[in-house]
N, C-alpha and C positions, 0 to 999 in steps of 0.2 A: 143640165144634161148628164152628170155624173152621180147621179143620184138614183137608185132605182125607185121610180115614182111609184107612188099609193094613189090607186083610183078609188077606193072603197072596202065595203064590208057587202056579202052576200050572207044569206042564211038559208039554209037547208035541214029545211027539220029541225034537232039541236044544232046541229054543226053552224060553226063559223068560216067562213074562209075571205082572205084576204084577196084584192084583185091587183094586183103588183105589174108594172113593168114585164112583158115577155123576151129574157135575152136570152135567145138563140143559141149563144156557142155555150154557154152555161159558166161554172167557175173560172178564175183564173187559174186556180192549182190544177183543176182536167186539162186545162187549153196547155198549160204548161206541158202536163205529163204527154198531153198526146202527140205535141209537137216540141222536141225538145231542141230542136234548131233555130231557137226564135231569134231572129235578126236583133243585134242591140239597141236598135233605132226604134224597134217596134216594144221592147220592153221600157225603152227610156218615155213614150206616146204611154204606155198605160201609167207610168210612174207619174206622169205629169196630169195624167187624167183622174186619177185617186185625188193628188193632192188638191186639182181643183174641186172635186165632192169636199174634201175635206173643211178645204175654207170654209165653202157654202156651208156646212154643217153649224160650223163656227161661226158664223154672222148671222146664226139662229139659234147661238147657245146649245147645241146638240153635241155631248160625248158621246161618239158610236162605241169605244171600250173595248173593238175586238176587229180591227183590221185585221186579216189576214189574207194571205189568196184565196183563200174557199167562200172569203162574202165579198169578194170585187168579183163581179158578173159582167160579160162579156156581149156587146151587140152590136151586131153585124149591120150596118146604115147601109140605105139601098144604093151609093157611092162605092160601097164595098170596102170603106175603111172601118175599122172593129174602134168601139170606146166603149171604155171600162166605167163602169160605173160602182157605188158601193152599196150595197144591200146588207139584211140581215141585221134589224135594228134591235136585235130582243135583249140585249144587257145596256143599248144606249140611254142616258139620262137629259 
């Protein structure tokens, strides 16, 4: 669940495009900027939600290569608790 899922490939014409996970609140570096009072209990929940994408990465041989805020993506569960997930695989090996 920390993971932004890949559902597919579609094509259009030439184009490619990927069918990815839809997270809602977008980055974590916009979530950050737009709210910059974020409780420490709700940044220590994303800390701990990366790290579990991270394992999973790991117990499938995946170096993502480029954590940062701008590819941990944010979704909004219909609960109303936000998990972070890590997306944005393009330099992973």
């Amino acid at each position: 669940p920390n993971v932004v899922s890949f559902f597919g490939v579609c094509e259009f014409g030439t184009m490619k495009y990927l069918v990815l996970d839809y997270c809602n609140l977008g980055s974590l570096r916009n979530y950050l900027l737009d709210h910059p009072t974020v409780q420490p209990t709700t940044l220590l929940r994303f800390a701990c939600d990366v790290a579990k994408g991270m394992i999973h990465l790991s117990s499938l041989n995946i170096i993502h290569r480029d954590i940062a805020c701008r590819n941990v993506m944010l979704d909004d569960r219909q609960d109303q608790t936000i998990i972070a997930k890590i997306g944005d695989f393009g330099l992973s090996k």
